[in-house]
N, C-alpha and C positions, 0 to 999 in steps of 0.2 A: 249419227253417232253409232259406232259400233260395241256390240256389245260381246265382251268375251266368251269363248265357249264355259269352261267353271263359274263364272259371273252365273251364266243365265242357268245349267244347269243345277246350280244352288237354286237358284230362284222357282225353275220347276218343281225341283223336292220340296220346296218350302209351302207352293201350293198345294200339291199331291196330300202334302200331310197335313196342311188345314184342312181340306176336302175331306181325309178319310177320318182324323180326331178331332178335329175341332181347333179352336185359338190355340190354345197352348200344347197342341200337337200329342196332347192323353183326352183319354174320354173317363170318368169316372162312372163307377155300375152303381147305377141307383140302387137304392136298399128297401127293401118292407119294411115296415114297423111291426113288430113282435110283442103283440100281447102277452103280459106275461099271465094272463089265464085264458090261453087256449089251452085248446081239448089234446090230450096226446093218450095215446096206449103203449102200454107197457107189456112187451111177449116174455113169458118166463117159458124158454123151450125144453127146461127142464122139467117142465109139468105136461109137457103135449105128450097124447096117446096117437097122434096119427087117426083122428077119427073120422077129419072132415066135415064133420059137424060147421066146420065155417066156411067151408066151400060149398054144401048146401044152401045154407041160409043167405050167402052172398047171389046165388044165383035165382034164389026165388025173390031177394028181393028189390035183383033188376032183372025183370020181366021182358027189357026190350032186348037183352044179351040177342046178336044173332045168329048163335049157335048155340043149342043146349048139349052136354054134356051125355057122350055114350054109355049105357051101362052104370050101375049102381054109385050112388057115393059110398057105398061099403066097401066096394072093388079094392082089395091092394096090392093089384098087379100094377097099379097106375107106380106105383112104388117103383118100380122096378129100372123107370127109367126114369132122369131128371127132367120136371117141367119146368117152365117162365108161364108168367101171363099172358093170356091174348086177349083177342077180340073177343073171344067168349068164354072167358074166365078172369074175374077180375085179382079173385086171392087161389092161389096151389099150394098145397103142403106137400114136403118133398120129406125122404128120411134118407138118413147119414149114417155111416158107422159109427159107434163109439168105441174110440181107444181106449177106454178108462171102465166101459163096462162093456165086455163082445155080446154080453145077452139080451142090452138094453141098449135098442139103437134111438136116436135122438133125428126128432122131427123138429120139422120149423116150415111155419107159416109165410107166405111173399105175397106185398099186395106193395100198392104204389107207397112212397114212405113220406107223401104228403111232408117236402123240406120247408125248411123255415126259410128258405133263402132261394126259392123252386127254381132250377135252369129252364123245365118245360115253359116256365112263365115268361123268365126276361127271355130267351129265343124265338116267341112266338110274334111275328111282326106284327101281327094285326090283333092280339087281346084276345085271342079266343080262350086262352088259358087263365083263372086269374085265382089269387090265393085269398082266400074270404078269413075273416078277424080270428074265427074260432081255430084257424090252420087245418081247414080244407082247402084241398087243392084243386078247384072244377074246370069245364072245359064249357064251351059253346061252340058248336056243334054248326051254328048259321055263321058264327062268322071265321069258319078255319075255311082256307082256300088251300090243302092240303098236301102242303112246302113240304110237311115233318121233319123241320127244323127239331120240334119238340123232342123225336125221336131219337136223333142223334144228339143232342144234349145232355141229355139225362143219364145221370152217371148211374145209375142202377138199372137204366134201361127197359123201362117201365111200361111206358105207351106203345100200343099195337094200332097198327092200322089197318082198317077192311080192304084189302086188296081184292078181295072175292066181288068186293060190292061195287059195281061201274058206276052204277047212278048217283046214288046219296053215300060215298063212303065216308065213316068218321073216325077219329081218334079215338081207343078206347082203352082206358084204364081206370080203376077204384075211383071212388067218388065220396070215399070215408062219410056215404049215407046219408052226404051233406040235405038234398031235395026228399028224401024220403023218413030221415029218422033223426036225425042233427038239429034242423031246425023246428022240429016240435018237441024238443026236451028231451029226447030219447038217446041212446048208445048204441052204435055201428051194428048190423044186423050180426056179425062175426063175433063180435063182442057178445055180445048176448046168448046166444046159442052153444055156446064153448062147456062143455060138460063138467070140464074140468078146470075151470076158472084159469087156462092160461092166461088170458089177456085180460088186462086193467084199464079201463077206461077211466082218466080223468084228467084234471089241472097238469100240465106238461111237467111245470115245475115240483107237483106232487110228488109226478110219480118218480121222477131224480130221484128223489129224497128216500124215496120207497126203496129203488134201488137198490141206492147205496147201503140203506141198510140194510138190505140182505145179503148184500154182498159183504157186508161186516159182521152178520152172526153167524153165515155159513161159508168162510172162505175155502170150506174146502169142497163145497157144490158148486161155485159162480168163476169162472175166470174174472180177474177183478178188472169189467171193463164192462160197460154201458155202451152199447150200438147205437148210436144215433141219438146220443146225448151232445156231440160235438162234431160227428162228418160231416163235410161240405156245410160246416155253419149248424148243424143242426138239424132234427127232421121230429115230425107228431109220434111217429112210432120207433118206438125205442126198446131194444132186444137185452135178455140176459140167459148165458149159455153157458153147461160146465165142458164142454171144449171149445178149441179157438175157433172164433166165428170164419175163418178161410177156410176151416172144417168145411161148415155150412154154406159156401157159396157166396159170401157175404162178400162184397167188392172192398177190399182195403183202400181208402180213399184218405184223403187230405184232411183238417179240418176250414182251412178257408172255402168260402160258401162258392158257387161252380159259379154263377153268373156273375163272378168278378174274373172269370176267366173268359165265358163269353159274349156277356153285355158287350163291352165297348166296342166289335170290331162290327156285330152285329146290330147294333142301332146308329153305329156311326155309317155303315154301308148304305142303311136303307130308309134313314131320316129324310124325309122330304123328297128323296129320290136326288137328292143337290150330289150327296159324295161323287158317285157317279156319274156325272156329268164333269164335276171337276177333275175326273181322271180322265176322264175325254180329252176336256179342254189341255191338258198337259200333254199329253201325246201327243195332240195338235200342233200344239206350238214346238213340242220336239220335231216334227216331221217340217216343219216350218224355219225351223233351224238350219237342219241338215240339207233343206231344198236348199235357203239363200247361201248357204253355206259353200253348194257345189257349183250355182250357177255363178259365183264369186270366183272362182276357181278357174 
């Protein structure tokens, strides 16, 4: 019996795309469950002095960073030009102009934004990344095989990687204190140390409410907008600024959570190792095709 060329190559797509989604040819992004009293901080950046007081405190109290910081955390020449986090800095405070006051320029604090809905987590094939109940977002360290899938995910672009380090390199970004002050009842070492009570350490859903109310008795301090009360699904730290946070460097994002963009192409790839093999096996039989095809001929 012969089989028609459109015949068979329908039949091909129709595996290809079992192989790569699944039965019904979608893969759906699994979801976390969200406690609604996890831990979240709240940054009022219209309270930062730029003093780094939590870029100290973060660095003394990961001890294993594998770079320590040149020259004073008083320095603010560091000012001068825009930082991100590395490998050996988990939070940087950066300063911005303000349009609204030239003599008062406005700072803001950047550490990882620990989401409620983490890409680093669903990208990471093998579990090294995993988001713990209080909404910490941690790594392990033994079982990354250092794809940095996480890397490229993460829409705030967050995680560094020890390029320096041949032997044992690892992922490194914030760890919201989880092993050293999180789970013995304590608040994020940056939290604590802030002079000037920018940041609020508490109930996520609190600090909402915190918010908003301040953004309702001082609407003419707050741009009426909560950072990371609803980007990519939501995140533990949550920002309040009286200019636009694109000001600030702040990624204008979506509210749909990232790893519903991309879970499904990513665990449908590398599930059991099977997608791929079923894209083998179609090629195959296309090459297979086109051989009986010509010796037909």
């Amino acid at each position: 019996m012969q089989v028609k060329r459109r015949t068979f190559l329908k039949q091909v797509a129709g595996v290809s795309s079992l192989a790569l989604f699944g039965k019904d040819g979608t893969a759906e992004a699994s979801r976390l469950q969200v406690s609604p009293d996890q831990s979240g901080v709240l940054v009022d950046t219209t309270l930062c002095v730029g003093c780094r007081s939590c870029e100290k405190a973060c660095n003394e109290i990961n001890e294993d960073l594998p770079r320590k910081p040149a020259g004073s955390f008083k320095d603010e020449s560091v000012f001068e030009n825009r930082r991100r986090m590395d490998y050996g800095a988990y939070t940087v405070v950066n300063r911005y102009k303000n349009d609204n006051d030239l003599q008062k320029p406005v700072y803001a604090k950047f550490q990882c934004m620990h989401c409620l809905y983490p890409a680093c987590v669903s990208a990471c094939i093998v579990g090294a990344f995993s988001r713990e109940a209080n909404g910490a977002v941690i790594y392990d360290p033994w079982k990354c095989i250092g794809c940095r899938y996480c890397m490229a995910a993460c829409p705030f672009q967050v995680p560094a990687y020890e390029f320096s380090n041949v032997l044992t390199p690892q992922v490194r970004k914030c760890t919201f204190c989880f092993d050293t002050r999180l789970t013995k009842g304590k608040v994020p070492a940056c939290v604590q140390s802030c002079p000037m009570e920018v940041m609020t350490f508490g109930k996520r859903t609190d600090l909402i409410k915190q918010a908003q109310g301040k953004i309702k008795t001082f609407p003419d301090r707050y741009v009426p907008h909560i950072y990371g009360e609803k980007e990519v699904g939501g995140t533990a730290w949550l920002y309040l600024s009286g200019i636009p946070f694109t000001a600030l460097d702040f990624p204008h994002l979506g509210y749909h959570p990232a790893p519903g963009y991309t879970e499904p192409i990513q665990h449908a790839i590398f599930k059991w190792f099977l997608p791929p093999l079923g894209v083998y096996a179609a090629l195959g039989g296309i090459m297979w095709y086109l051989k009986n095809k010509k010796a037909q001929e």
